[in-house]
TIMI-2910 file (N, C-alpha, C, CB; in pm, 1 decimal, decimal comma, always signed):
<rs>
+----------+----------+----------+----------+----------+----------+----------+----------+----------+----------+----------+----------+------+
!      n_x !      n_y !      n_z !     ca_x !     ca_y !     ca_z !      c_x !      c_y !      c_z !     cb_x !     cb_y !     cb_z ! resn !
+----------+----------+----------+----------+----------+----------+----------+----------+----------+----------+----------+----------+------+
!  -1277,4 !  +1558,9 !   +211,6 !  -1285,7 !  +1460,7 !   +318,3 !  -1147,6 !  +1447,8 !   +383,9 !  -1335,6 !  +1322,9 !   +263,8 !  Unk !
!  -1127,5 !  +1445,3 !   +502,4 !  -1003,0 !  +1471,9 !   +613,0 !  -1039,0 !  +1292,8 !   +686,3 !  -1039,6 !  +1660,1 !   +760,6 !  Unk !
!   -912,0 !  +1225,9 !   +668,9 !   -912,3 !  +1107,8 !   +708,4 !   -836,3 !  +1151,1 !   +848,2 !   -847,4 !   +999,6 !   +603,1 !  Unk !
!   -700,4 !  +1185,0 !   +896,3 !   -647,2 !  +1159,1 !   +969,3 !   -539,9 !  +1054,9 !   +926,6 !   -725,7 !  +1141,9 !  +1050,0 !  Unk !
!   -528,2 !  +1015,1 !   +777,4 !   -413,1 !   +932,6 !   +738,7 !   -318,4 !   +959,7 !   +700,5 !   -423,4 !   +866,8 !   +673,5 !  Unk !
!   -211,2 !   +896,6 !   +744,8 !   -101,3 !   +953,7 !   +671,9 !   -115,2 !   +959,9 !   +489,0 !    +27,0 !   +859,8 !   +720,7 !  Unk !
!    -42,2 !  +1010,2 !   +426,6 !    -56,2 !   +984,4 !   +293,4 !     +2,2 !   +876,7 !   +248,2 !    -18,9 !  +1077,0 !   +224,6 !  Unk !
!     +4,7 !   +790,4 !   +152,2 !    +88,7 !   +672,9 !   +159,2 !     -1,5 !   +574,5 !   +123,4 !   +156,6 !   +645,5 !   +292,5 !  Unk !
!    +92,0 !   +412,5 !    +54,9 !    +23,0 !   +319,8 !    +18,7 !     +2,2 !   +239,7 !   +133,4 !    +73,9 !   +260,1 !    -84,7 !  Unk !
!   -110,3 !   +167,0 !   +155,4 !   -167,5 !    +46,6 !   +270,5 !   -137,9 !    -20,6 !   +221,1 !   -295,9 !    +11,0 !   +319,5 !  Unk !
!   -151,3 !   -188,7 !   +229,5 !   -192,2 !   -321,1 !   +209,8 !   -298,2 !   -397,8 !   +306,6 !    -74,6 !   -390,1 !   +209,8 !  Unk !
!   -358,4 !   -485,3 !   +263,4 !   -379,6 !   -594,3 !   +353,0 !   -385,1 !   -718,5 !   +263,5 !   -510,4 !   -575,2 !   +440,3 !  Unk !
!   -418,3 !   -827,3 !   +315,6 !   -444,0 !   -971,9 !   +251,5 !   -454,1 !   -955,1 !   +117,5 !   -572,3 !  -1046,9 !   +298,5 !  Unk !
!   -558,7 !   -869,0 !    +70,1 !   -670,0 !   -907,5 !     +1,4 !   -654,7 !   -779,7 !   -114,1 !   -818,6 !   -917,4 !   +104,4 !  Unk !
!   -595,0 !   -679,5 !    -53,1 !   -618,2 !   -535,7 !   -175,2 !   -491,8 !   -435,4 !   -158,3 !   -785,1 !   -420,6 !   -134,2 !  Unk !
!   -455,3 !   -362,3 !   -211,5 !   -361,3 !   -215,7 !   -200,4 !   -431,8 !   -106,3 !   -203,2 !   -260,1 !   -188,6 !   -312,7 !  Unk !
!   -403,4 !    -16,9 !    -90,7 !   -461,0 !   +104,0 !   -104,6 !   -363,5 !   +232,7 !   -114,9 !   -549,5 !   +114,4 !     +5,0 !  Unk !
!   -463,7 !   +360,8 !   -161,3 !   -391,7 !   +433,8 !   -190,7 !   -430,1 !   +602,9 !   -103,0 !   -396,3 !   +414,2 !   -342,3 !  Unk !
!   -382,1 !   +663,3 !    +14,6 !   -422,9 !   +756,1 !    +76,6 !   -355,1 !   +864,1 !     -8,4 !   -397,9 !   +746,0 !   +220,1 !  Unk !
!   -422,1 !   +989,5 !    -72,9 !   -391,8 !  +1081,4 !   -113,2 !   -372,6 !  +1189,8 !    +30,8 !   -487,6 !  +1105,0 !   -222,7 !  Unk !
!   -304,8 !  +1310,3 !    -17,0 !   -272,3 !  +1363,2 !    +82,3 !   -426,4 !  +1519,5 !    +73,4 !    -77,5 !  +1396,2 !    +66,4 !  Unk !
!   -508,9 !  +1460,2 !    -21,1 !   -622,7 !  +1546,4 !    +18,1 !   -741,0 !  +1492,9 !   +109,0 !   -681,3 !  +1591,0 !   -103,8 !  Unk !
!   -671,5 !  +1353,6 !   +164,8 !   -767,6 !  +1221,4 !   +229,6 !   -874,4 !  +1127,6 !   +153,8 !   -858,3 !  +1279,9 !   +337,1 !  Unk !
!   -838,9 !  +1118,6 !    +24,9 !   -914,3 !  +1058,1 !    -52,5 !   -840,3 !   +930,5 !    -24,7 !   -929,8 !  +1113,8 !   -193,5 !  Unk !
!   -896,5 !   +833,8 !    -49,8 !   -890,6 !   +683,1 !    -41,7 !   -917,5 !   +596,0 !   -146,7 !   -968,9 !   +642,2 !    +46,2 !  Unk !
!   -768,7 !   +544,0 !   -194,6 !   -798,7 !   +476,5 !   -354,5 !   -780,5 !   +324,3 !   -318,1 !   -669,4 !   +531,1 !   -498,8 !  Unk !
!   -887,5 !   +213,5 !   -412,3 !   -845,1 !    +89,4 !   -387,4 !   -759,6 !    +56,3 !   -492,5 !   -948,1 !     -1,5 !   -370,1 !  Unk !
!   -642,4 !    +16,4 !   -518,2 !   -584,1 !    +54,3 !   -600,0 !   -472,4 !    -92,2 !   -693,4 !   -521,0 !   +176,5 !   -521,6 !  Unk !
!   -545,6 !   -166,2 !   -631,6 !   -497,9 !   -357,3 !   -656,9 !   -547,2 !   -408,0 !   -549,0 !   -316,5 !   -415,8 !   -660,7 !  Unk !
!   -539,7 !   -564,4 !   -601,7 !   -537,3 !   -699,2 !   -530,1 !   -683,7 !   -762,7 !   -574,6 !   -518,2 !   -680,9 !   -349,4 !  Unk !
!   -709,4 !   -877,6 !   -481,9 !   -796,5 !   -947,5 !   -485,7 !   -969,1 !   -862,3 !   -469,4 !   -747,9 !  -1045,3 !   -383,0 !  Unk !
!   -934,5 !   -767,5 !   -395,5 !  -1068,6 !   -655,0 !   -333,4 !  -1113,6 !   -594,1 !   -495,0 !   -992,4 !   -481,6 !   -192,7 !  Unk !
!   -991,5 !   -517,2 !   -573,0 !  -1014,3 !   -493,9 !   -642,1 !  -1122,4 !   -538,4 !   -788,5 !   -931,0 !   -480,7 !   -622,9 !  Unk !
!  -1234,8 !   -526,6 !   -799,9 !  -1297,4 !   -593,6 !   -852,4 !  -1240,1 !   -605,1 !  -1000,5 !  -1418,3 !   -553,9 !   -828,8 !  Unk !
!  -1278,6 !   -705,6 !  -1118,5 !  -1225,4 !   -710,6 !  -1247,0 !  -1203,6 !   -621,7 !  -1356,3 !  -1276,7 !   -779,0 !  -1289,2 !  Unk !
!  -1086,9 !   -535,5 !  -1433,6 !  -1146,8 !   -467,9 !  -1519,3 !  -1153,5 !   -316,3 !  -1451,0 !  -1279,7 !   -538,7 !  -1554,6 !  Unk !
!  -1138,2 !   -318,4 !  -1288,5 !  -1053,9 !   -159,3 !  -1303,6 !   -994,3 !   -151,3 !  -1269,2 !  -1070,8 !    -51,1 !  -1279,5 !  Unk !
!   -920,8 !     -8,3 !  -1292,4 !   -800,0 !    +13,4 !  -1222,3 !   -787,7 !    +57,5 !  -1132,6 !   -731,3 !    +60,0 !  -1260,3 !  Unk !
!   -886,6 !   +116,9 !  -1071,2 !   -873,2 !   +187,4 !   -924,2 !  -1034,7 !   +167,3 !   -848,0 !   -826,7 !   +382,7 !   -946,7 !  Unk !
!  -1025,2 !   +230,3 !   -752,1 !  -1187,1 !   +269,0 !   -697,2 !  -1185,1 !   +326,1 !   -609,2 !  -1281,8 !   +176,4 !   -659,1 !  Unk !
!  -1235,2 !   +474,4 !   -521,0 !  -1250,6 !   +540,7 !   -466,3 !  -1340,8 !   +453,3 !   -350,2 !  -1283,3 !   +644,0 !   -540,7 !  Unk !
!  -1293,6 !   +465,2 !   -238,8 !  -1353,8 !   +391,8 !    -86,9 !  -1381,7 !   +445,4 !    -10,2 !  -1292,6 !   +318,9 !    -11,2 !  Unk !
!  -1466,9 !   +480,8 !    +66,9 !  -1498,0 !   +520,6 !   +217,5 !  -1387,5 !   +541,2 !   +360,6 !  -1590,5 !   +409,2 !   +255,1 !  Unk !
!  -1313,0 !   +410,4 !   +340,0 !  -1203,2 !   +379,7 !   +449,7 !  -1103,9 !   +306,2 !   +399,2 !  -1250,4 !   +306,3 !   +568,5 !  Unk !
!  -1023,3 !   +279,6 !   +460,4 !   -927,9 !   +165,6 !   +538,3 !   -987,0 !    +17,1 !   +589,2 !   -875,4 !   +236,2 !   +676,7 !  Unk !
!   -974,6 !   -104,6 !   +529,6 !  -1058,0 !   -234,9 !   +646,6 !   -951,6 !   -193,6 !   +776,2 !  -1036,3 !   -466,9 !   +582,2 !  Unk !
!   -977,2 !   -253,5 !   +890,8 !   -935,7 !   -274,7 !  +1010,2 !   -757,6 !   -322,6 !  +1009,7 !  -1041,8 !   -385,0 !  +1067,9 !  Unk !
!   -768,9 !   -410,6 !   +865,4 !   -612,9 !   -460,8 !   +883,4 !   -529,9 !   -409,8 !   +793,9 !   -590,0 !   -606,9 !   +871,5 !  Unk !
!   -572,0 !   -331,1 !   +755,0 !   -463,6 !   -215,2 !   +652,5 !   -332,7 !   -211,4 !   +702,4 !   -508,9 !    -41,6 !   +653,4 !  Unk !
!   -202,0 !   -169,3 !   +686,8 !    -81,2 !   -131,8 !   +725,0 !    -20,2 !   -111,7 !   +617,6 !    -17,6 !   -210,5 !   +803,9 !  Unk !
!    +50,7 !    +35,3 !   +652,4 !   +112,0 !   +107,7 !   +533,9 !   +228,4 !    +25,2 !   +497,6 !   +156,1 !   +260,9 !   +564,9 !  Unk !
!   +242,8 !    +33,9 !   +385,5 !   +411,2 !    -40,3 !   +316,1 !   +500,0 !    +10,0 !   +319,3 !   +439,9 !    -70,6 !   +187,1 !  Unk !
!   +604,4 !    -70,6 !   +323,1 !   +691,9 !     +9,3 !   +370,1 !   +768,4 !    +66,6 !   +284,8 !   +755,8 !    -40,9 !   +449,3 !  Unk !
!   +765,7 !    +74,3 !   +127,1 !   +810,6 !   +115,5 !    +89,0 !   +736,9 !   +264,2 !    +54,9 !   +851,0 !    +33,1 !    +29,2 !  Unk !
!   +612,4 !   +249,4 !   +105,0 !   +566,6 !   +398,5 !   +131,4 !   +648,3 !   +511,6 !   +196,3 !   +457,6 !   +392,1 !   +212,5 !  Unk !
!   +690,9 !   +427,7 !   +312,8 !   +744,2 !   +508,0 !   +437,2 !   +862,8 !   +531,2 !   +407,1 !   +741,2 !   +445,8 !   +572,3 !  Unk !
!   +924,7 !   +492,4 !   +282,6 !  +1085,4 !   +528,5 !   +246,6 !  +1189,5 !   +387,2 !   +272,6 !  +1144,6 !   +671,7 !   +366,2 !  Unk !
!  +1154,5 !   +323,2 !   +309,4 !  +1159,5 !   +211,5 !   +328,6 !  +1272,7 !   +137,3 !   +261,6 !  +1049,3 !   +173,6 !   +304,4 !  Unk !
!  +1310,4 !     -1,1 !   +233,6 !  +1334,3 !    -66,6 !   +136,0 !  +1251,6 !   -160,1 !   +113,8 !  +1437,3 !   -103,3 !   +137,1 !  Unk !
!  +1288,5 !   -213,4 !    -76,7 !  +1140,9 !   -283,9 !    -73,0 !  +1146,4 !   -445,1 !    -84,3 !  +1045,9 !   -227,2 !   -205,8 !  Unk !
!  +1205,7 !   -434,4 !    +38,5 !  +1267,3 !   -575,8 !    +44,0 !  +1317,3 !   -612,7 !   +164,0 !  +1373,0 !   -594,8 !    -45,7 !  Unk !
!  +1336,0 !   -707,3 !   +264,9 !  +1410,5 !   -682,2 !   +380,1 !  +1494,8 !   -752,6 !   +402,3 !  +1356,8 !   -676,9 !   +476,4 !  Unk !
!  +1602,9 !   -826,1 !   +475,3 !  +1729,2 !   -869,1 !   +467,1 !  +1810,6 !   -729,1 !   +435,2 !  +1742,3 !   -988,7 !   +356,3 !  Unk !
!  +1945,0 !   -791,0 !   +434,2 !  +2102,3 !   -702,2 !   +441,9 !  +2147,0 !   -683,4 !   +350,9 !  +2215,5 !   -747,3 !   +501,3 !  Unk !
!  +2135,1 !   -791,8 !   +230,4 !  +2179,1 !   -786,2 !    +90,8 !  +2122,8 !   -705,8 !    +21,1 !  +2171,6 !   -890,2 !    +26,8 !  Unk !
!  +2232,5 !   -628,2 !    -38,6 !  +2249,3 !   -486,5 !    -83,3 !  +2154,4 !   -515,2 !   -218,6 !  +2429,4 !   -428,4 !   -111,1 !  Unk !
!  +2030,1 !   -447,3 !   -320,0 !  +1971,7 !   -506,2 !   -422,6 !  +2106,5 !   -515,0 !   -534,8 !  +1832,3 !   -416,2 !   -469,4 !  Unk !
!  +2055,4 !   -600,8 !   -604,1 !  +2148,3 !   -675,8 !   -732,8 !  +2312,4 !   -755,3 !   -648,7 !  +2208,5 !   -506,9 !   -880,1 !  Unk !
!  +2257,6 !   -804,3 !   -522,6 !  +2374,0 !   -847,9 !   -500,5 !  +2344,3 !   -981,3 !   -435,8 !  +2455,4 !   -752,8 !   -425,0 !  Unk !
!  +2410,7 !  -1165,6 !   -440,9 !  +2343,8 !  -1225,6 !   -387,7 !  +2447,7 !  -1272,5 !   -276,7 !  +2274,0 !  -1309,8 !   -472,0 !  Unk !
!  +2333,4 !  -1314,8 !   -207,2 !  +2308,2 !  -1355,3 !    -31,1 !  +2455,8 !  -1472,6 !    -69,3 !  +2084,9 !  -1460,5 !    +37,5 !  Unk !
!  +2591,5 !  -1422,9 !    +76,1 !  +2709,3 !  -1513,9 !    +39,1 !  +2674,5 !  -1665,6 !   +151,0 !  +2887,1 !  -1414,2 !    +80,1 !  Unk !
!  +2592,3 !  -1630,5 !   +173,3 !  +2536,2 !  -1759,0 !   +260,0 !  +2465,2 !  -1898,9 !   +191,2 !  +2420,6 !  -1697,9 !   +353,9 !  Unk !
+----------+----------+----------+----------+----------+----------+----------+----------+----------+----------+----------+----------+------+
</rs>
């Protein structure tokens, strides 16, 4: 199955997802996630998905302060 997604973790509200780069689609945490597993194979993306950014290389955190260092403000 060929999504057209990048590979990479989503979020929304409610769940974490997980796009493999063969277009498989993992639900992979949160509230969506039903009790008792650890993953689940999905159809799609909901509408309000957006990749994380620490997918994208990101940091996983935002502000200036460098990690293990605190804010001199």
């Amino acid at each position: 199955m060929v999504t057209g997604l990048t590979p990479g973790r989503y979020a929304t509200r409610t769940g974490e997802y997980e796009v493999l780069a063969d277009g498989t689609i993992w639900l992979i945490g949160g509230q969506a996630l039903p009790a008792g597993a650890e993953r689940m194979q999905v159809d799609g993306l909901p509408p309000d998905a957006a990749m994380t950014n620490g997918a994208m290389g990101g940091p996983s955190s935002g502000g200036s302060t460098p990690p293990g260092k605190r804010s001199t403000e």
